[in-house]
N, C-alpha and C positions, 0 to 999 in steps of 0.2 A: 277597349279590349280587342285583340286581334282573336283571331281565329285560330291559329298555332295552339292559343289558350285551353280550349273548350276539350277538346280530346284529352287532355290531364284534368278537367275538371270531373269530365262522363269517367276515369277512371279509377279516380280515388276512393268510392265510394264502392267500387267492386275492389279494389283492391281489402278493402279493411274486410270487406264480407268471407273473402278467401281466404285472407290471415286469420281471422277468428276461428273460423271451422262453424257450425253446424252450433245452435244456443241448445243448452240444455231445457231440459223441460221443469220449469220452478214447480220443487214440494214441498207441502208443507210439514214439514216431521216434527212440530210437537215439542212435547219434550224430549227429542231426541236431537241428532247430533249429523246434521247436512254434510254430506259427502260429495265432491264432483271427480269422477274419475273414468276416464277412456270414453270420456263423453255422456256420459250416465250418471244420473245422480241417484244416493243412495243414503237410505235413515239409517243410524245406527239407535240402539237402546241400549242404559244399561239393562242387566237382568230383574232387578229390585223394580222397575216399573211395567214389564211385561208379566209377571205372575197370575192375573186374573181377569179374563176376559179380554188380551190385546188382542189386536189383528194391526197389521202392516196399514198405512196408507192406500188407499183406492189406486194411486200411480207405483205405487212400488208395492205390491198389494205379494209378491214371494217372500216369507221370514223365515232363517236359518239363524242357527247358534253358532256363535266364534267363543267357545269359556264361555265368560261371564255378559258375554255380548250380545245381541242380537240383529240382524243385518234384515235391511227392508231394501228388497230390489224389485226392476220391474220383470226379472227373471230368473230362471234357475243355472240360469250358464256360469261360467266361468268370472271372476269379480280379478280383475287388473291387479300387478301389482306394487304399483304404486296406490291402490287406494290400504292395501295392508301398511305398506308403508310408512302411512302417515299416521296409522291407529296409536302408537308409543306415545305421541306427542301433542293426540287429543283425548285420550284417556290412560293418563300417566299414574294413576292408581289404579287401576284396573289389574286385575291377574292375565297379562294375556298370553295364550297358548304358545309353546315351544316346541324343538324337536320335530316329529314329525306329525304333530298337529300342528304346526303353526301358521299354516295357511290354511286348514281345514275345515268347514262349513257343513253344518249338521241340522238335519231336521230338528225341529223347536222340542220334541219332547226327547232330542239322545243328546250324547254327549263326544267328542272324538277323544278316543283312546286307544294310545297305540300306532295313531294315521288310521286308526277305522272306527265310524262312528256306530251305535250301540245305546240303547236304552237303559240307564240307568238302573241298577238293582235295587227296591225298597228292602228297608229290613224285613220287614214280613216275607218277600220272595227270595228272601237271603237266607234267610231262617227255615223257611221249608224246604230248602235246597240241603241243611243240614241234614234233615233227617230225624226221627225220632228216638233213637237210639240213646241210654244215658247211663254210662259206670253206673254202681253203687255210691255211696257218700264215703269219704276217702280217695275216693278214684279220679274226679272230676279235677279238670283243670283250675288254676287259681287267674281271677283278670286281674288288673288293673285297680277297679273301682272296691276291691275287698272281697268281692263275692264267687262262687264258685258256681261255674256252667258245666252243662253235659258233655263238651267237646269244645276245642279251640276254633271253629267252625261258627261258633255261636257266639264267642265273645268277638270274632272279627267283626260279623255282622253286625254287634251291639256301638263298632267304632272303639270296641278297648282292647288293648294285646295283654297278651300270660304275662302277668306276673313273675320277676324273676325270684323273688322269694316266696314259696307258696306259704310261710307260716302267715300271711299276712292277714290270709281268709283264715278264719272260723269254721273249717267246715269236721261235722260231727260226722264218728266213725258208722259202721251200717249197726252196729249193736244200740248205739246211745238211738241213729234215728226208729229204730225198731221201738225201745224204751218210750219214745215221744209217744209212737202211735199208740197207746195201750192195750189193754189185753182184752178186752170184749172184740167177741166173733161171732156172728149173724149165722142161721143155718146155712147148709151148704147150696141149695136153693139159693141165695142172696150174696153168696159169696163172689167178688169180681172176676174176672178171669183175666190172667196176665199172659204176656207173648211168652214165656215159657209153655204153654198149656197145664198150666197148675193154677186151683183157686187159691185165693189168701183174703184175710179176713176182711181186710179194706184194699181202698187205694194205696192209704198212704203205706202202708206195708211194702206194696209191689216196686213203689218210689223206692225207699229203702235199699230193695234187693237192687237195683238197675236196672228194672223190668216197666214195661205199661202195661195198659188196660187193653185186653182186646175188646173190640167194638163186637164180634162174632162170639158169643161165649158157650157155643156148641164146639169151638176148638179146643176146651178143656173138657176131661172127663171125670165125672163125679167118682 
């Protein structure tokens, strides 16, 4: 071996270190779904296995929502896009986000809508956002599922839309619901107090009229 040699020997081996770049740091993601991208690796999840109790890996230890997704990084910054990229053709059933979510990244408990991400509304806080308020019987809108609600408000929230036929509910006029409730009436002492400021023999009566129960029943007067 001459010596000409040795300088491409001592070289090769820095060459391949500077062609590769910088090795990523091996995770172990589980049952989830190894990502390498702008030099960082990153676990994906579907949603069906982060429900109760996950947390991110100790190295990628920041979890954000993509949809139905969930992204395990070792940070909150910015995610490359080539690692969105490749999401289509690793999870090819997946619903993944369009429009201007579709690169969009959301704390674990919201959701991006819109391009801006937001805390999902439960029915129950969907429901109180309606409001108390209810027509008489006759008045109420007709859903979907056959039944009739106080407000269209309340059947959005239940997940069902108005009815375009209302014969389709059953709903009795305020005379028939009066008929239901019967005729026995407690003294006036006993009697409910509805948001009109007038007592009526029961609740169900006050249902009836379109009215509720006040909680204060010094706001009727005997």
């Amino acid at each position: 071996m001459t010596f000409r040699h040795i300088p491409a020997l001592i070289l090769t081996p820095l060459f391949f270190l500077s062609a590769c770049g910088p090795a990523t740091t091996a995770v172990d993601c589980g049952d989830g779904e190894s990502f390498e991208a702008g030099g960082e690796t990153y676990c994906v999840y579907r949603s069906a296995i982060t429900e109760e109790g996950f947390t991110c890996p100790s190295d990628v230890s920041t979890g954000r929502r993509l949809e139905g997704l969930v992204v395990c990084s070792s940070g909150g910054g910015e995610i490359p896009a080539e690692f969105f990229d490749a999401l289509p053709g690793r999870f090819p059933d997946e619903p993944l986000p369009t429009g201007e979510c579709v690169n969009v990244l959301c704390d674990l408990d919201s959701l991006c809508r819109g391009g801006s991400c937001a805390v999902p509304q439960t029915e129950e806080t969907c429901l109180d956002a309606c409001g108390d308020g209810c027509p008489a019987p006759g008045e109420q809108p007709c859903a979907s599922d056959g039944q009739n609600y106080c407000n269209t408000c309340t059947i959005e929230c239940k997940g069902l839309t108005v009815a375009e036929d209302a014969s389709t509910c059953d709903q009795q006029t305020e005379q028939e619901c009066l008929d239901a409730c019967g005729d026995g009436c407690p003294a006036l002492e006993f009697q409910p107090c509805a948001s009109d400021g007038e007592l009526y023999c029961n609740g169900c009566t006050i249902e009836c009229k379109g009215l509720t129960v006040e909680a204060d029943s010094s706001t009727c007067t005997e």
